[in-house]
C-alpha positions, 0 to 999 in steps of 0.5 A: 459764340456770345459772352454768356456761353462763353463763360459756360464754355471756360468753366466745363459746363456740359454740352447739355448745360451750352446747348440748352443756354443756346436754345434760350438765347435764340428763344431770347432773340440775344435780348437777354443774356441772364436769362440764356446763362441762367438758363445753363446754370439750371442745367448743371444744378439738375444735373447734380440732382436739384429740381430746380435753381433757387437764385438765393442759394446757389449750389457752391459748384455754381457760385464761381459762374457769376460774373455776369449775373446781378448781385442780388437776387431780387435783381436777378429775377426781375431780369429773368421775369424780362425775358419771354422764356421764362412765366409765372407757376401755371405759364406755358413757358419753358423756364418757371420762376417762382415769387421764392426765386425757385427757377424750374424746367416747366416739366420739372415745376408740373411733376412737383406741384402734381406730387404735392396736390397728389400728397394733400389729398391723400392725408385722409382717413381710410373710409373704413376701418375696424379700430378694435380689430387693429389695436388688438393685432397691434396688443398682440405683437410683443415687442420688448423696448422701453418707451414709444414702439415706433414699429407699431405707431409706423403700422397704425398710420399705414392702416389708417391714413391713406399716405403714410411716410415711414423713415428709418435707418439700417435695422430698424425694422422696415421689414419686420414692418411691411410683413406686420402691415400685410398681416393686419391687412388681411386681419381687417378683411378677414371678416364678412362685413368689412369685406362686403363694404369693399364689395365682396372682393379681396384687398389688392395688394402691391409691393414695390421698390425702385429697383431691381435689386431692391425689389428682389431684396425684399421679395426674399425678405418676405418670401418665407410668410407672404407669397407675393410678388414684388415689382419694380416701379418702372414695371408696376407702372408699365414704363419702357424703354419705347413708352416713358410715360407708363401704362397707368395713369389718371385715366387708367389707374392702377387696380390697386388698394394698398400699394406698399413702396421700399427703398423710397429715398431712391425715388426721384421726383418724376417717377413718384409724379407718374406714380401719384398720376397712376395712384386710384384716390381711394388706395392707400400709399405706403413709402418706407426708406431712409431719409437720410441715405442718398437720394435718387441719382435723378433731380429730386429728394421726395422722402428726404423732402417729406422727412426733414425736420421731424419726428411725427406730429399726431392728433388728439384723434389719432392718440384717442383711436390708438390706446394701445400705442401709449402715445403722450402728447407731451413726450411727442413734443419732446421728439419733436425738438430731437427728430433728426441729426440735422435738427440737433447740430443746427438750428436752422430749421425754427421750431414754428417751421417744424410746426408747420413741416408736421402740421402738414403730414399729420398723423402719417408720418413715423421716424423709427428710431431703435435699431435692432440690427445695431446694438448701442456700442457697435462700430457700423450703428456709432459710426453712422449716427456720429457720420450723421451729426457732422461729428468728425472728431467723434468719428475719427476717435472712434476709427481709432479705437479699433484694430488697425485694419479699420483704418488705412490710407488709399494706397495701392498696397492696403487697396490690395491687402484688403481685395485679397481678404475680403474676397478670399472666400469667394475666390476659394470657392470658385477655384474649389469648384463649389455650386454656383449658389454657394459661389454667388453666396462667398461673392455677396458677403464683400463687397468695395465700394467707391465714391468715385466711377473713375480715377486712381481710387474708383471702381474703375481701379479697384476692378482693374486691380482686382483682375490683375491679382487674379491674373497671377492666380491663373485666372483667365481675366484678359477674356471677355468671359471668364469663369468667375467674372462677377457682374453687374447689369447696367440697363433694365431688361424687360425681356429679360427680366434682368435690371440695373443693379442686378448681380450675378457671376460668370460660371459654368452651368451643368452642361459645362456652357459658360453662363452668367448666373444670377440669384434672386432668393426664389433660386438661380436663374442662367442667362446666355452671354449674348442675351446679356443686357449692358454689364460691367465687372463688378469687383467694386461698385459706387455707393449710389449703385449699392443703394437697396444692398447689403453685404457682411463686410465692406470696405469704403473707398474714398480718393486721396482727393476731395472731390465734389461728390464726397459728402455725408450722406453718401458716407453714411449710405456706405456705413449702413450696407455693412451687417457686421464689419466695415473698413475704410480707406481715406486720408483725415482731410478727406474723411473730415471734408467728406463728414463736414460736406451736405448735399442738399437737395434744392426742392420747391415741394414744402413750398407746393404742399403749403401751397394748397388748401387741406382736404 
């Protein structure tokens, strides 16, 4: 074994990070050992989520691997450009090295730059658009807040523009927004002459999400006054377990007009690159979600990427066609300098950067900024923007300003006090024999979520603990089967229609069979135990699986340990799935590491976009 995997080896790199570096190293004929090292550095760092390695700032996990890498960076890619791996953007080759020192798997570099090309030739204009007809709806729409209405801004782009990027934290309207977006739609076409331009057809409309539970999330938010269908993207696109690459693509696009997507941050970057491929030109692309929540568990931060660093810069043009919007050149100026939290405790990001960033996604891109969910003194709405801005002090002052069973430490005792409260009511109802509905609508109104899959203070634990409590209460948990048992799918089912992240609970259906049952808002659906897709019990689940949920209550669990893992965003993505209460249980050095903690997500997308010439 050389030196290089050596090293791989002695610090716990994957068996996909040294089988990876032993292929280049053959590809290198032992010639270059920086380049097969780098090569397993790459690896690991797409394994923590980065699109590509940026030699000039190395994740902190990688940064102990460098002993036989070159001191410099300038140094390092002349060492790499060496070897026969690794080409220019636009080479064949297996690695891609960038003049910024950005290093990419080949797909990896392709499924970026074909999202940036894809996202600058969408910042158009629609062909047709009834002005006065839209900002008579946007009139109409009484919204009582003081200054700019973002909601209204955020439709007007979507009506307009060909991409419109719409970023907002927990109850800020997103909802409220795609309903607004759907009901203009059908306004514009209402009339003859709009419809005939379109040649005489209605407008054809989709609605997405990532996944399955945040599809049906939204499914039952706008069931009430649409009756349309919300898919997965896998399933809009026709992906499969047998065809990866989808049934839609540049050559059979989607037979859409408008394609409306939530819970966009969950995208990683080679999903929206089959999606962009499968995008008609003429359509419009809708994206909402929150940037700053955590991104797709796959490599990639597309919405985060798109949002960093502003508010929205607006044209003349746009202001002038959009009266109703009171938009003032001046003040949006202003919210430039304040768009987002990493803007205000930094200033990394100049302002000409900023310029530049917003220059690009003129008028189609909105932030939202009022929450309507949260008001200003609630515990959930202050926690998650002093989360947000770094602030651990103001986070931990305000943990202790409420009632004592906010804040506990991750003992097994609190660990238990909290299980037997939270779930007090579900429990009731199942032993109370109540309907499945009302069974699953106890189970969803608490939910723990946990940092880690594993350890002492994980899913794992919380689960087990749970099912020994049980247990004493004379449930029958050491089955496989019990009535009862909550679970979760962990493996799409297309036959089945069931999806990763969906919940349902194990009962007893009106024959008295033992059933997993599940409710997605249009009514239950009951599933034999042998068609069930992969599962597991789901007492507890990670905050990355909670992602597109939200519950009444939660409780945050965070190990008595830092952990790589633990940092801001998935702090903040755990608030803001609480509707009404939260606890926590962690240590102050582990609130405060976690609180301090960023993970950034290395991304060469700004890069690409300014890469190309405007439309």
């Amino acid at each position: 074994m050389t030196e290089s995997l050596n090293l791989l080896r002695q610090h716990g790199f994957s068996e996909l990070a040294c089988q990876f570096a032993r292929f280049i190293e053959r590809k290198e004929h032992h010639q270059h050992p920086v380049v097969s090292l780098t090569a397993g550095l790459l690896t690991e760092a797409m394994a923590q989520g980065h699109v590509c390695l940026n030699l000039r700032h190395l994740p902190d996990t990688l940064h102990q691997l460098t002993d036989l890498i070159p001191d410099s960076a300038d140094s390092w890619q002349q060492q790499l450009r060496e070897g026969r791996s690794v080409g220019h953007p636009g080479d064949y080759t297996p690695l891609i090295l960038t003049n910024e020192g950005l290093l990419y798997l080949y797909r990896y570099w392709l499924d970026e730059r074909d999202v940036a090309q894809a996202i600058r030739q969408r910042l158009q204009a629609v062909d047709e658009l009834n002005l006065i007809q839209l900002n008579n709806d946007l009139a109409g729409w009484h919204n009582p807040i003081a200054g700019i209405d973002w909601q209204k801004v955020a439709v007007a782009i979507a009506l307009s523009r060909r991409l419109a990027v719409i970023s907002g934290g927990p109850g800020t309207g997103k909802t409220t927004i795609v309903l607004k977006i759907l009901q203009c739609l059908e306004s514009q076409y209402a009339d003859n002459v709009n419809l005939e331009q379109h040649g005489g057809d209605r407008l054809r409309i989709g609605l997405a999400a990532p996944t399955g539970k945040a599809a049906a999330r939204l499914q039952q938010s706008i069931s009430r006054e649409q009756n349309r269908e919300v898919k997965t993207l896998h399933r809009l696109l026709g992906i499969t377990e047998h065809n990866d690459q989808g049934r839609f693509n540049a050559e059979r696009p989607l037979p859409l007009d408008v394609l409306i997507i939530d819970e966009a941050s969950m995208i990683d970057i080679s999903l929206m690159a089959k999606l962009m491929r499968a995008m008609p030109e003429k359509a419009r692309l809708i994206l909402l979600g929150d940037s700053q929540q955590l991104a797709s568990v796959e490599s990639g931060a597309v919405l985060a990427n798109l949002s960093e660093g502003q508010q929205g810069h607006f044209s003349d043009d746009f202001i002038e066609q959009f009266p109703v919007l009171e938009l003032d050149p001046l003040s949006l100026r202003t919210n430039v300098k304040q768009s987002s939290p990493q803007a205000q405790e930094s200033e990394e990001i100049s302002i000409s950067e900023q310029s530049s960033t917003q220059a690009v996604l003129t008028d189609s891109f909105v932030r939202l900024q009022h929450s309507y969910r949260f008001a200003k003194d609630s515990l959930i709405g202050q926690l998650a923007n002093t989360v947000n801005l770094g602030q651990s002090d103001a986070a931990i002052n305000l943990l202790q300003s409420q009632p004592d069973s906010t804040w506990l430490l991750p003992d097994e005792s609190s660990l238990l006090n909290t299980l037997a409260s939270g779930y007090q009511g579900f429990i009731e109802a199942v032993e109370k024999r109540q309907s499945a509905q009302q069974i699953i609508e106890a189970f969803d109104q608490f939910r723990v979520l946990a940092a880690l899959k594993q350890g002492p203070q994980s899913v794992t634990a919380v689960n087990r603990m749970m099912s020994r409590y049980l247990a004493q209460r004379g449930w029958r948990t050491t089955q496989t089967y019990y009535t009862g048992r909550p679970i979760m799918i962990t493996q799409n089912d297309y036959r089945q229609q069931l999806f990763n992240g969906d919940i349902g609970v194990i009962l007893r259906d009106e024959q008295g069979q033992l059933k997993a049952c599940f409710y997605f808002g249009e009514g239950l659906r009951w599933v034999g135990l042998n068609r069930l897709p992969s599962h597991e019990t789901v007492f507890a689940m990670t905050v990355h699986k909670s992602q597109g949920s939200e519950f009444d209550a939660i409780s945050i669990l965070l190990p008595d340990e830092i952990s790589p893992i633990l940092n801001r965003e998935l702090l903040y993505t755990a608030i803001t799935r609480a509707r009404k209460n939260l606890s926590l249980l962690a240590t102050e050095q582990v609130l405060r590491h976690t609180i301090h903690s960023r993970h950034q997500r290395e991304s060469g997308l700004q890069q690409h976009l300014h890469s190309f010439p405007e439309i």
